[in-house]
VEXVEX-304654 format. One line per 4 residues: number of its first residue (from 1); for each residue z negated, y negated, x of N, C-alpha, C, CB. Coordinates in steps of 0.02 Angstrom, whole numbers, plus 32768, in hexadecimal, padded with zeros to 4 digits. Glycine has a CB too. Layout:
N
NUM> Z/Y/X/Z/Y/X/Z/Y/X/Z/Y/X  ...
END
This chain:
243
1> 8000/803C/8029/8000/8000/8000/8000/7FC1/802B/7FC3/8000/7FD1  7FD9/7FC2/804D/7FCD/7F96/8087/8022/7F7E/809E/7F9C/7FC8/80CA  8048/7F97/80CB/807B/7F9E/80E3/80C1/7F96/80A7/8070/7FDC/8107  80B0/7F97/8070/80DC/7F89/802D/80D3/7F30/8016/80B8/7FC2/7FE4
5> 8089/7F2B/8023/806B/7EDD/802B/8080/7EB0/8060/8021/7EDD/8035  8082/7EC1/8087/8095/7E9E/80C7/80D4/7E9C/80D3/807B/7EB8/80FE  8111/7ECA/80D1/8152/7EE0/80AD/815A/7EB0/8086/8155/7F1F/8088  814C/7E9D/8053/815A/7E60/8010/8151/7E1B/802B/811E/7E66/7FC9
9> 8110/7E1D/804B/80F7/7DCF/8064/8134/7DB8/8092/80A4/7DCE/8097  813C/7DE9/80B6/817F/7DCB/80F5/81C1/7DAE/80D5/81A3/7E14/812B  81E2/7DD7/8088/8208/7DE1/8078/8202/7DA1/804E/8211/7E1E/806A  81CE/7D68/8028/81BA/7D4D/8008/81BE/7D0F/8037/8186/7D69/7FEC
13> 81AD/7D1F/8074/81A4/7CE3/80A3/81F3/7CC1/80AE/8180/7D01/80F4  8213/7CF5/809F/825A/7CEF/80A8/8294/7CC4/8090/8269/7D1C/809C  825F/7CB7/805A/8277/7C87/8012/8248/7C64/8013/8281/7CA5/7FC5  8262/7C14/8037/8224/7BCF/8025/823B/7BBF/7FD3/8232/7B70/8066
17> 8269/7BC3/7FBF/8259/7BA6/7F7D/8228/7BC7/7F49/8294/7BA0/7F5D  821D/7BFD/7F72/81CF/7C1B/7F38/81A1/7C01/7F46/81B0/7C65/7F37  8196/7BDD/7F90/815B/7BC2/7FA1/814B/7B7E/7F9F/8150/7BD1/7FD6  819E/7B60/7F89/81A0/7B0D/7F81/8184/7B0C/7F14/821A/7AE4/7F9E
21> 81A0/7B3C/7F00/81AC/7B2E/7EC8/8162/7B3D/7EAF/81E8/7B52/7EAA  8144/7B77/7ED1/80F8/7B7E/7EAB/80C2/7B6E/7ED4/80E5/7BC7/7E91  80C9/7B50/7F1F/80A2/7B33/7F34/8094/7AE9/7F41/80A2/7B4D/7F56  80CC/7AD2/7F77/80E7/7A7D/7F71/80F5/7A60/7F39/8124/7A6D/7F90
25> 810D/7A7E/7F16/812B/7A51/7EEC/80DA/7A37/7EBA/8175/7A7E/7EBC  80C4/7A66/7E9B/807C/7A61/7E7F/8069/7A2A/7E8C/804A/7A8C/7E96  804C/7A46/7EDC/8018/7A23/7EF2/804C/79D3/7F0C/7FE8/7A56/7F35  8081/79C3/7F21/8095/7993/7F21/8091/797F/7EFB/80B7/798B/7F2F
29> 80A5/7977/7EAC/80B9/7961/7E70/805D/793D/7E5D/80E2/79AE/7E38  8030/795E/7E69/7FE6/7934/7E6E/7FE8/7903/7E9D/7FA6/795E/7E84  7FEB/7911/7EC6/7FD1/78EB/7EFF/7FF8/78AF/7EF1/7FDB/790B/7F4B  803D/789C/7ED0/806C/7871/7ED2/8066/784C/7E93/80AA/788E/7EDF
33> 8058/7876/7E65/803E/784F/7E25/8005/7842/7E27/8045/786B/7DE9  7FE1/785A/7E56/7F84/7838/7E3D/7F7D/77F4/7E6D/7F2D/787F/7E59  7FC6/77CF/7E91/7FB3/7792/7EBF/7FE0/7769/7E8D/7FC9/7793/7F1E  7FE9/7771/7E5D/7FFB/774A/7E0F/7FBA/773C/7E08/801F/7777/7DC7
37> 7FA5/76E5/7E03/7F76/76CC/7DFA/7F67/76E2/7DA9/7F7D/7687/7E11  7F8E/76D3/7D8C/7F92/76ED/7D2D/7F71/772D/7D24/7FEB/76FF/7D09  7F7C/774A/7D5F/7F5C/779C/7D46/7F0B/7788/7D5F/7F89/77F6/7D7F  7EF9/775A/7D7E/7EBD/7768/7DA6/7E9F/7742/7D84/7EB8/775D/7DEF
41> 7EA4/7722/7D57/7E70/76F1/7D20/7E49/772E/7CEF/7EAA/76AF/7CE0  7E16/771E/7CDA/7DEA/7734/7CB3/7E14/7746/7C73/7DB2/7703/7CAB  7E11/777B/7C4F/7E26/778D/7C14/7E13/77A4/7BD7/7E40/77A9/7C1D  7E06/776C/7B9B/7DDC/7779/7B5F/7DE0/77C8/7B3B/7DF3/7741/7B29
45> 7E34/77D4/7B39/7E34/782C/7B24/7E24/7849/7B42/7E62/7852/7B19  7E19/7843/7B64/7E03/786F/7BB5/7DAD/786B/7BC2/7E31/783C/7C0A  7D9F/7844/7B84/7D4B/7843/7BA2/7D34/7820/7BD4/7D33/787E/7BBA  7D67/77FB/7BEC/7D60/77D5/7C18/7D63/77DC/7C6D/7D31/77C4/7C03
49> 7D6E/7819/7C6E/7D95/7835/7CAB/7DD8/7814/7CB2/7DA0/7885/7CA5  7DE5/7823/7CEA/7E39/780A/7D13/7E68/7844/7CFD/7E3A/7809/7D7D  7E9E/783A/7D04/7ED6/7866/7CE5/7ECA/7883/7D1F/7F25/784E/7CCD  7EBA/787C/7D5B/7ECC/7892/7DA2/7E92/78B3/7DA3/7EDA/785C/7DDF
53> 7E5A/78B9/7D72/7E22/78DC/7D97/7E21/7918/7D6D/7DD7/78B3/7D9D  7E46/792D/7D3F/7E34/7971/7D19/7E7D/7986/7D09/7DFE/7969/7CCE  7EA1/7962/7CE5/7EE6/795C/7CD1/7F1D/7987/7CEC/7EF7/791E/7CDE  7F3B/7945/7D2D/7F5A/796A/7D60/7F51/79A9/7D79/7F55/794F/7D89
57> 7F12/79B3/7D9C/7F11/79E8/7DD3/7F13/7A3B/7D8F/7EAF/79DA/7E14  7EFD/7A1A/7D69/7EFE/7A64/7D2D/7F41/7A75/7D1C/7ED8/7A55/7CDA  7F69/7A3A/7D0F/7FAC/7A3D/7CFB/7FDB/7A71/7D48/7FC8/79DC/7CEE  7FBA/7A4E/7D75/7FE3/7A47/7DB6/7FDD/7AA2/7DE2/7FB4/79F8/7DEF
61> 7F9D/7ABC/7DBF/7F7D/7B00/7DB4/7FB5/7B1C/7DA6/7F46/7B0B/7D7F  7F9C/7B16/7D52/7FD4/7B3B/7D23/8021/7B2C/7D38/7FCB/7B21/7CD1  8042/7B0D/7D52/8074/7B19/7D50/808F/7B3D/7D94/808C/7AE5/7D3B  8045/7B5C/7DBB/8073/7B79/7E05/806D/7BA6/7DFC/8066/7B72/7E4F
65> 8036/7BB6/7DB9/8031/7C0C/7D93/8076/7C1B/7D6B/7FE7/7C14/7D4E  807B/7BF4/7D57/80B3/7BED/7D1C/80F7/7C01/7D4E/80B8/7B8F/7CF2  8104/7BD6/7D6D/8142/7BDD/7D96/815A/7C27/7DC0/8139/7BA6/7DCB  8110/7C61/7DDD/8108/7C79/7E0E/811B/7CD7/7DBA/80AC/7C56/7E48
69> 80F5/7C9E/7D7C/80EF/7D03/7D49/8141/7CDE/7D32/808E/7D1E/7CDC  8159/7CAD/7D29/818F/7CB0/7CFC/81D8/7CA5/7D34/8183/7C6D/7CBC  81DE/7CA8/7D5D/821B/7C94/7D88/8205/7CBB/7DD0/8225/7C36/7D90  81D7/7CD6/7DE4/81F1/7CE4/7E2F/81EE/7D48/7E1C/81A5/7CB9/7E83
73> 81A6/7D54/7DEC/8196/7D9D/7DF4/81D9/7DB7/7DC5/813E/7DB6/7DD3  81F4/7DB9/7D81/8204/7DB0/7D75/8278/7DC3/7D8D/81CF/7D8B/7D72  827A/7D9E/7DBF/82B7/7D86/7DD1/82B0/7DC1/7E1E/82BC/7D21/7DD9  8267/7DCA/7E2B/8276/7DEE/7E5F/826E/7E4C/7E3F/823C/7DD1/7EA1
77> 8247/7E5C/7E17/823F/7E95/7E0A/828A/7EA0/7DE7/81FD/7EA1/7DE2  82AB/7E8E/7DBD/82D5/7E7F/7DA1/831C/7E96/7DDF/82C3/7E34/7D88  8314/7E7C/7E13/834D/7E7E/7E49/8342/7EB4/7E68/8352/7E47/7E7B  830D/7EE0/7E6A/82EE/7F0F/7E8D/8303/7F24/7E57/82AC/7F15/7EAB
81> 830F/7F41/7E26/8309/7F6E/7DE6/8363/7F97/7DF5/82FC/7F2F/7D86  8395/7F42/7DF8/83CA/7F49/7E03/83E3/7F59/7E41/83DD/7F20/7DF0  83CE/7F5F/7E73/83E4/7F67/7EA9/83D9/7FCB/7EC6/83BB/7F28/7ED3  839B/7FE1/7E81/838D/8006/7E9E/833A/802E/7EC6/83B5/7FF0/7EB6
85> 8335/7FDE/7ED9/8314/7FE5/7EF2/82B2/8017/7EE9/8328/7FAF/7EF9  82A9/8015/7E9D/8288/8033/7E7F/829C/8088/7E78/8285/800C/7E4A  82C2/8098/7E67/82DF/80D0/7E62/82C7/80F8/7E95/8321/80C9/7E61  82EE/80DA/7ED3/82E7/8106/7F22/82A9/811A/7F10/82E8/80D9/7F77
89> 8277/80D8/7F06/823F/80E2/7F08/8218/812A/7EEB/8230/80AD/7EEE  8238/812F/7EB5/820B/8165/7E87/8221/81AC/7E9A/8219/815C/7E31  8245/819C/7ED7/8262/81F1/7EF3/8238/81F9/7F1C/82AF/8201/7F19  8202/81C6/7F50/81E3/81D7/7F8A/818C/81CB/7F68/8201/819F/7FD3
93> 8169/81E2/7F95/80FD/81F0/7F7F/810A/81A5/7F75/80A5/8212/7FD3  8127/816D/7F7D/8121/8132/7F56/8125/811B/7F35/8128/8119/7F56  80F0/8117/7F12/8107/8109/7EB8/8124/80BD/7EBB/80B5/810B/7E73  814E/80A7/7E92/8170/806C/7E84/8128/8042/7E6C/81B2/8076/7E47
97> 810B/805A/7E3A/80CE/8033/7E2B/80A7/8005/7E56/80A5/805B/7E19  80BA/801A/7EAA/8094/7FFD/7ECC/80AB/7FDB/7EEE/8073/8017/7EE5  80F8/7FD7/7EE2/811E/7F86/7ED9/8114/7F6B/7EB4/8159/7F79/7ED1  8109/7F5B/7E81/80F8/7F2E/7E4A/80A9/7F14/7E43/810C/7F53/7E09
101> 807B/7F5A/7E6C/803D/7F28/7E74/804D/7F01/7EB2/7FF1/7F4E/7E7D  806C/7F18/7EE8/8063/7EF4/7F16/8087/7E9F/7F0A/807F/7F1F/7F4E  80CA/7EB0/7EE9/80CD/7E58/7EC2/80A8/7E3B/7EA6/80F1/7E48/7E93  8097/7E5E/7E71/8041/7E3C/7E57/8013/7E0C/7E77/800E/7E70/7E54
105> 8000/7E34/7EAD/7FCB/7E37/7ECB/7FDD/7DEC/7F0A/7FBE/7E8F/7EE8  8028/7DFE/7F1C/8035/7DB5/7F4D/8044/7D72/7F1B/8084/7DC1/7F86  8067/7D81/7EF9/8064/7D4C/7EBA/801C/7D45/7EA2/8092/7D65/7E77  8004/7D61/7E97/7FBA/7D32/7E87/7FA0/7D2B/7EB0/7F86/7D44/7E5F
109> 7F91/7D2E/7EFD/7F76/7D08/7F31/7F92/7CCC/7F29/7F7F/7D22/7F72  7FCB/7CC8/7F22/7FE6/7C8B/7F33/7FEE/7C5A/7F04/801E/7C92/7F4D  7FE1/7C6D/7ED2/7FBC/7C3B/7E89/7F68/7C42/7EA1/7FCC/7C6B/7E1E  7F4B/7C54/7ED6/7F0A/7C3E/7EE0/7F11/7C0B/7F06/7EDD/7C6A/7EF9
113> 7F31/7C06/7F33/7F33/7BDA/7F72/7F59/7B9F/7F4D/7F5F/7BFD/7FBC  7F80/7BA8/7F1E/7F9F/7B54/7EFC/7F69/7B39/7EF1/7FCF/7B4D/7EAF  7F38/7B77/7ECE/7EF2/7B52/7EA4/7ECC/7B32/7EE7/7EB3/7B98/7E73  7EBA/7B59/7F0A/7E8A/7B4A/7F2F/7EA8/7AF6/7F64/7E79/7B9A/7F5C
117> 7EFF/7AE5/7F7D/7EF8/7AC6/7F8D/7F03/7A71/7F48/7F18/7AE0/7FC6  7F05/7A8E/7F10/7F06/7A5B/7EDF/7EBA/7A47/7EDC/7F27/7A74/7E98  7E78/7A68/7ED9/7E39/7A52/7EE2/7E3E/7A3D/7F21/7E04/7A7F/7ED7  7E52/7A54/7F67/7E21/7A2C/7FA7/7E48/79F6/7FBA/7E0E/7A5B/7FF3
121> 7E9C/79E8/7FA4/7EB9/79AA/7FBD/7EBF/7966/7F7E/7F07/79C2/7FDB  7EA1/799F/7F45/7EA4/795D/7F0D/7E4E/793B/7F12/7EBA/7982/7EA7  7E3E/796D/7F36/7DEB/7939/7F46/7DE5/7921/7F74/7DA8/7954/7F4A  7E10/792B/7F97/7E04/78FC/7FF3/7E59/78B8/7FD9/7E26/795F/806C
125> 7E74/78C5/7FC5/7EAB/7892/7FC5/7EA8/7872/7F84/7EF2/78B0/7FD2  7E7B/7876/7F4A/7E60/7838/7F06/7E31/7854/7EF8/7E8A/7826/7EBC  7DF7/787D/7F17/7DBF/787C/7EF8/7DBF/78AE/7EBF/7DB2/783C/7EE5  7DD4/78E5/7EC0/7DDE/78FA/7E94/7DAF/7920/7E92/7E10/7909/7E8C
129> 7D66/7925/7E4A/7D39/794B/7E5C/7D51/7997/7E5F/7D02/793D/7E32  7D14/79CA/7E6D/7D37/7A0D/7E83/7D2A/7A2D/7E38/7D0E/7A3C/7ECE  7D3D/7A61/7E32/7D30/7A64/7DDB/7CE4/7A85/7DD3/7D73/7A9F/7DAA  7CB9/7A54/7DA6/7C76/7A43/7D91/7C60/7A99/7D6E/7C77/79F5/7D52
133> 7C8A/7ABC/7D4E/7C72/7AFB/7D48/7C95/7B35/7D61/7C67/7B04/7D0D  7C88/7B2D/7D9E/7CC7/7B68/7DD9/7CB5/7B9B/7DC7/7CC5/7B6E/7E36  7C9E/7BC5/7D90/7C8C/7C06/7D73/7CBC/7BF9/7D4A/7C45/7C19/7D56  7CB8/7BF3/7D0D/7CE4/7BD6/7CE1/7D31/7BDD/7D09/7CC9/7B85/7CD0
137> 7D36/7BA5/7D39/7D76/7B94/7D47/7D8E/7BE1/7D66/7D7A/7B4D/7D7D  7D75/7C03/7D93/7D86/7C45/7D99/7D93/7C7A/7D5F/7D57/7C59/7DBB  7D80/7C80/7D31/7D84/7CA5/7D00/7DC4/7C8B/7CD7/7D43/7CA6/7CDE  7DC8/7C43/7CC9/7E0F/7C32/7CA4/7E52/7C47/7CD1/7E14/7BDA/7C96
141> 7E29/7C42/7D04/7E75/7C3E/7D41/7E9C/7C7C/7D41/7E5E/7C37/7D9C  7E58/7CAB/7D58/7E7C/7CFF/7D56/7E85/7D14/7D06/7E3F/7D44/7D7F  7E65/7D11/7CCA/7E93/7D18/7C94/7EBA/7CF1/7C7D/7E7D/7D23/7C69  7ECA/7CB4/7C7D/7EFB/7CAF/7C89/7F39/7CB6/7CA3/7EF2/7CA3/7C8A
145> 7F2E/7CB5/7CED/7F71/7CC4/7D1C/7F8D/7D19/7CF7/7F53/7CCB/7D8A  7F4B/7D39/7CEC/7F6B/7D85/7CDD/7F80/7D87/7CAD/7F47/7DBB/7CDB  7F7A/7D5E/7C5E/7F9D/7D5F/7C29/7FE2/7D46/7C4A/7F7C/7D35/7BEE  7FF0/7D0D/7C6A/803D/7CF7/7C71/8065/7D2F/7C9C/8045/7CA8/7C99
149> 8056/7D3C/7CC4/806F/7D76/7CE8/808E/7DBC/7CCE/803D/7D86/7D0B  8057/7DD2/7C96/8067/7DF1/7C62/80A0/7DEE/7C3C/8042/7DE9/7C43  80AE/7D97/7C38/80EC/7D8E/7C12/8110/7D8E/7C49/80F6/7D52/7BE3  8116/7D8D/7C8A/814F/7D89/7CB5/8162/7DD7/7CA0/813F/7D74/7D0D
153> 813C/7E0D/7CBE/8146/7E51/7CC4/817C/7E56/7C67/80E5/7E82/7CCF  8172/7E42/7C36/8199/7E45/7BFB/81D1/7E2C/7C12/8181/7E24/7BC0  81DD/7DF7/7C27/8224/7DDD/7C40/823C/7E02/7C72/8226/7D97/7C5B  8208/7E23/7CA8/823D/7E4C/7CDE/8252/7E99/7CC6/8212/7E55/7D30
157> 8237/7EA7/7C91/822F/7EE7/7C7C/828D/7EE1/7C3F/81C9/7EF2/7C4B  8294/7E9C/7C27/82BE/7E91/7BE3/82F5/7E7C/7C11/82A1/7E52/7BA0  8313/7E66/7C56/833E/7E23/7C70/833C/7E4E/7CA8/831F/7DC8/7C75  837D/7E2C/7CB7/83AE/7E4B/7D0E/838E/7E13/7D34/8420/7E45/7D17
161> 83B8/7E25/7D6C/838A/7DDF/7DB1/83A2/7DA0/7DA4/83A0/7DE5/7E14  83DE/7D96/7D72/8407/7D45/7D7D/83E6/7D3D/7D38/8472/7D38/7D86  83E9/7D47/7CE8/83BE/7D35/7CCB/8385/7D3C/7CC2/83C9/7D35/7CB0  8361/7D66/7CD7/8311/7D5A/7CE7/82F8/7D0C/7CEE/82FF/7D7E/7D31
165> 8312/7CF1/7D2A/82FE/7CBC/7D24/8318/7C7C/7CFC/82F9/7CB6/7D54  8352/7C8E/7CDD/8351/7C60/7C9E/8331/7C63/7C67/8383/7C5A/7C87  832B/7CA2/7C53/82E5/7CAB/7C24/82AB/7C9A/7C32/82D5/7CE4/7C16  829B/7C9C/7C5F/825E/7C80/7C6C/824B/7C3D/7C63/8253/7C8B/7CA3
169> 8284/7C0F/7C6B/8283/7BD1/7C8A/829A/7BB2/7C34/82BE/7BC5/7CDB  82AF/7BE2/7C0A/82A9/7BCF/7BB5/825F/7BD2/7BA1/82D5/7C0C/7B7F  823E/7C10/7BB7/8207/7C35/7B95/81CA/7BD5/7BB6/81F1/7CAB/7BCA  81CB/7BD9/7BFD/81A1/7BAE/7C17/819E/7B79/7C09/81A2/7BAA/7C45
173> 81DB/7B40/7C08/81DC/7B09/7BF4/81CA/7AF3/7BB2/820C/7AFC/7C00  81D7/7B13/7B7D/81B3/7B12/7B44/8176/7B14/7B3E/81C1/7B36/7B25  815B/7B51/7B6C/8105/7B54/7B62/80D8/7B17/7B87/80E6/7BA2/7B87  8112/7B0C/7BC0/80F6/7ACC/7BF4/80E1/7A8C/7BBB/8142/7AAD/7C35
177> 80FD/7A80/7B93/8116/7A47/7B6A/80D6/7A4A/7B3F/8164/7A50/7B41  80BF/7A77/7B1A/8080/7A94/7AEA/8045/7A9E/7B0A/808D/7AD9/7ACA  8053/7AB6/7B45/8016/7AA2/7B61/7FFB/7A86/7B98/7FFF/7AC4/7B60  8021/7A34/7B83/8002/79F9/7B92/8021/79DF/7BD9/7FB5/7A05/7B93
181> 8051/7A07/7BF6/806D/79FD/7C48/80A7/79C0/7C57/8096/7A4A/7C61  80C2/799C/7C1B/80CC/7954/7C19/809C/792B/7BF5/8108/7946/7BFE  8081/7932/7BCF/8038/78F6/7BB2/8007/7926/7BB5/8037/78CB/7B55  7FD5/78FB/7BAD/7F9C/7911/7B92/7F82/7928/7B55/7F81/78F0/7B9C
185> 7F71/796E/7B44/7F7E/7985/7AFD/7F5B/795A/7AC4/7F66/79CF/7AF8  7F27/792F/7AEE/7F01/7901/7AB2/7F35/78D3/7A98/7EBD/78CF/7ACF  7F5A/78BE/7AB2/7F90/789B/7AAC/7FD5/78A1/7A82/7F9B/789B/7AE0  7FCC/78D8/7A71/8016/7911/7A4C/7FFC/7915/79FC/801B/797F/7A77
189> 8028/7911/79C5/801A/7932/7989/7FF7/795D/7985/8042/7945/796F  7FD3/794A/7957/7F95/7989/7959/7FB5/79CD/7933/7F43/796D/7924  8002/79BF/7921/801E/7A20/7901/8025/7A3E/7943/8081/7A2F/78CE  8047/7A1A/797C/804F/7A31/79C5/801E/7A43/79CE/8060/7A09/79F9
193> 7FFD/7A1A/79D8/7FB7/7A32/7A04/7F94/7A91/79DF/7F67/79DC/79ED  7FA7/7A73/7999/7F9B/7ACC/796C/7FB3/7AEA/798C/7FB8/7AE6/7925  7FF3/7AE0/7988/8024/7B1B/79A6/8006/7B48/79EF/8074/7AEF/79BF  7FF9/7B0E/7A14/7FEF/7B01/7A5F/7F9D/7B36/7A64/7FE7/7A96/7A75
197> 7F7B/7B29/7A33/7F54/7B4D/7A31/7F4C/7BB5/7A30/7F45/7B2A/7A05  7F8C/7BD7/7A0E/7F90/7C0F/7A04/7FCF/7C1A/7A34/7F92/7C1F/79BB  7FCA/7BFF/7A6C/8011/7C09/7AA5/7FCD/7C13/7AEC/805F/7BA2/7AAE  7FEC/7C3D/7B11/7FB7/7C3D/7B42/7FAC/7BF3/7B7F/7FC7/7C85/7B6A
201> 7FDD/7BDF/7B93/7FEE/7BA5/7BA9/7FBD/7B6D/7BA8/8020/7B95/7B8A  7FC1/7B54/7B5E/7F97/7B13/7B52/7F46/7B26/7B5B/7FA6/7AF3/7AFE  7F2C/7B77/7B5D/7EE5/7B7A/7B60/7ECA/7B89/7B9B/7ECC/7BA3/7B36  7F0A/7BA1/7BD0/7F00/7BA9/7C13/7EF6/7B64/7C17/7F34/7BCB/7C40
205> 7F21/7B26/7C0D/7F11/7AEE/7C34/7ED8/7ACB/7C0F/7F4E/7AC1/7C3F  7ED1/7AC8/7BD2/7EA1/7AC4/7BC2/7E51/7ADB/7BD1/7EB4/7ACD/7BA0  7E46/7B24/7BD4/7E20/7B3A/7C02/7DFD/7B1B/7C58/7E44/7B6C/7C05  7E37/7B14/7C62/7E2C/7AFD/7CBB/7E1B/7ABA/7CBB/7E74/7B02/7CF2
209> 7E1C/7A88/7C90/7DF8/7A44/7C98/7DD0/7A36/7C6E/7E1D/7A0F/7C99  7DBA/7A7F/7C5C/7D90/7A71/7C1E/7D58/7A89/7C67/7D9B/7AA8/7BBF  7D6D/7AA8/7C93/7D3B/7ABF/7CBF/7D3C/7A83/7CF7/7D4D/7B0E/7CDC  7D62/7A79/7CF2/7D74/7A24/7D32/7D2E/79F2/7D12/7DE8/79E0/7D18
213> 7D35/79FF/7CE2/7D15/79BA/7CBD/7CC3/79D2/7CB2/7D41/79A7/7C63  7CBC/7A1E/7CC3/7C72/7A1F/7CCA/7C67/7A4C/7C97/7C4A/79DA/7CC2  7C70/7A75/7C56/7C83/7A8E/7C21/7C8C/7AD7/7C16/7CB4/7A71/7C16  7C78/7B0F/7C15/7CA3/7B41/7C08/7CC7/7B61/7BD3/7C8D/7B60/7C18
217> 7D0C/7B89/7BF5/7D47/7B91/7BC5/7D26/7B90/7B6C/7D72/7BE6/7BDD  7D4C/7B73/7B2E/7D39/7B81/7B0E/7D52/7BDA/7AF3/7D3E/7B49/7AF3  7D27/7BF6/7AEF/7D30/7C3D/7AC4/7D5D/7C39/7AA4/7D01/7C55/7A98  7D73/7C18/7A91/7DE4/7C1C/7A68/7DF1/7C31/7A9A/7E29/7BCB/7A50
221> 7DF7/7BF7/7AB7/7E3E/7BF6/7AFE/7E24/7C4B/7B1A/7E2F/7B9B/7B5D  7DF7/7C58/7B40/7DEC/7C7E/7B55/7E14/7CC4/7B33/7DAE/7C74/7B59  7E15/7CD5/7ADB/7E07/7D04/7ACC/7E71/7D03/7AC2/7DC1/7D0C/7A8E  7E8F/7CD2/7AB5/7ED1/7CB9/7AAA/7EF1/7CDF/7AEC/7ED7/7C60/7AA7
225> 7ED6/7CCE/7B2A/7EE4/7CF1/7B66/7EE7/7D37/7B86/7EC8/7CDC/7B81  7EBB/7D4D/7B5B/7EAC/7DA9/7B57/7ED3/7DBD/7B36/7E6B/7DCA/7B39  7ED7/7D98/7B00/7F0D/7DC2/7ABB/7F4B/7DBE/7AEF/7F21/7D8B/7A57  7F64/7D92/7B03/7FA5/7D8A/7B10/7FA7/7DB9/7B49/7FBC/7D43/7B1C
229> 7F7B/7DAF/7B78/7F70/7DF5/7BBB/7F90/7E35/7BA4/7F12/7E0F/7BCB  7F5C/7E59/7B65/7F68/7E88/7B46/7FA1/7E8C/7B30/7F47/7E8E/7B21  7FA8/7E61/7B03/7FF4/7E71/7AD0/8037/7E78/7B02/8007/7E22/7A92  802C/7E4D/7B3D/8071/7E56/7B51/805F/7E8B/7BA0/809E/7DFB/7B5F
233> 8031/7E80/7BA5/8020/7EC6/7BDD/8031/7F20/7BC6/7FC0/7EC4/7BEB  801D/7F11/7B87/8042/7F4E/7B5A/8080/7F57/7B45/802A/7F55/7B24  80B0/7F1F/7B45/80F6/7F05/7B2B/811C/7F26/7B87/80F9/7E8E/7B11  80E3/7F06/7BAB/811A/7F0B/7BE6/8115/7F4C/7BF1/8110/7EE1/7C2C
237> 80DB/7F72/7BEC/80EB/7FBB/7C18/810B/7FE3/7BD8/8099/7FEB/7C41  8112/7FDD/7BA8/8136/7FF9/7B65/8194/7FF7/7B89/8123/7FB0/7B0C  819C/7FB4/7B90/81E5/7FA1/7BA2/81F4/7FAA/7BF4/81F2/7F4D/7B8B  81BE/7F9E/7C1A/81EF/7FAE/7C6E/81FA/7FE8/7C7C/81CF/7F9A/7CB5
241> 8233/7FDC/7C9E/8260/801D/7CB1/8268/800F/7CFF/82B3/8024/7C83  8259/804E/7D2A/825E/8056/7D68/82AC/8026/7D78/8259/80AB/7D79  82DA/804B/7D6B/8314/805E/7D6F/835D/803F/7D29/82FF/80AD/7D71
END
């Protein structure tokens, strides 16, 4: 397993646009909007927090999770499916399965490290406090990230390697939109914001600055995130095919 992990990481290193798109880009896209004086004023919907102190970095989270279950796992299991590459697999003591954890498993490191450098450079470059219930914020993070991922594995399991990632990039942008990753959901029609509520998206980000802000997840969001884990963690291994 080890040597299947390390195998992927090299092969991953290989392609900066997986690392511009779910790492730089994130964490740039904060760092560049939170020296917008507008974002750094006090905010009445907001409770009076800065858009830059809970807002962003949650948004800026969710979308390197978002980017990493709906466009990279996805587009790569998907190309491996077609090439073959799974197949070989299931002829030798290597189970294919342990390609797909081993994607897993480097894809969500690397939605830790977006996280981790969105807390230590959004607090050393605007003050950005660190999140006030880091229990909480751990618990939204990993159910979360594992419900969206879930939906990647549905898309790599349904889509070849060239639309994979256009599906994805239908499925995402919509959910980006609901939950809250151009405004602030206090800010949106409150039918959206409904909507936004029974989509996993808006309660992941919701969740994570509900923990920024000192708070833990509310028990919706939380339970919105399991269902969806489940429902499509069962959808995906129902529908993927080695081969």
């Amino acid at each position: 397993m080890n040597k299947i992990i390390f195998t992927e990481l090299k092969l991953l290193l290989r392609e900066p646009a997986a690392l511009f798109f779910s790492i730089l880009l994130p964490v740039g896209l904060m760092l560049v909007l939170g020296s917008i004086p507008a974002f750094r004023k006090p905010s009445p919907d907001l409770g009076g927090m800065r858009i830059i102190d809970n807002h962003f970095p949650a948004m800026m989270t969710m979308l390197a999770v978002m980017t990493l279950a709906f466009a990279i796992v996805p587009a790569t299991l998907a190309l491996y499916r077609e090439k073959g590459v799974l197949r070989r697999m299931s002829t030798t003591p290597v189970h294919p399965g342990r390609l797909l954890g081993a994607q897993l498993l480097i894809n969500a490191v690397i939605g830790v490290v977006a996280a981790l450098l969105m807390i230590v450079l959004g607090g050393l470059v605007h003050d950005v406090p660190f999140p006030r219930q880091f229990g909480g914020f751990v618990v939204a993070f990993v159910l979360g990230s594992a419900s969206l991922f879930a939906i990647g594995l549905v898309i790599a399991a349904m889509a070849g390697p060239k639309s994979a990632p256009v599906i994805g990039n239908v499925i995402m942008f919509p959910l980006m939109f609901v939950g809250g990753m151009w405004m602030p959901r206090e800010t949106m029609p409150e039918f959206l914001q409904r909507v936004g509520d029974f989509l996993p998206v808006a309660p992941f980000g919701q969740a994570i600055r509900d923990t920024w802000a000192g708070a833990w997840p509310q028990p919706v969001h939380l339970v919105v995130m399991l269902v969806t884990l489940v429902a499509a963690g069962v959808l995906a291994v129902r529908l993927f095919r080695w081969e």
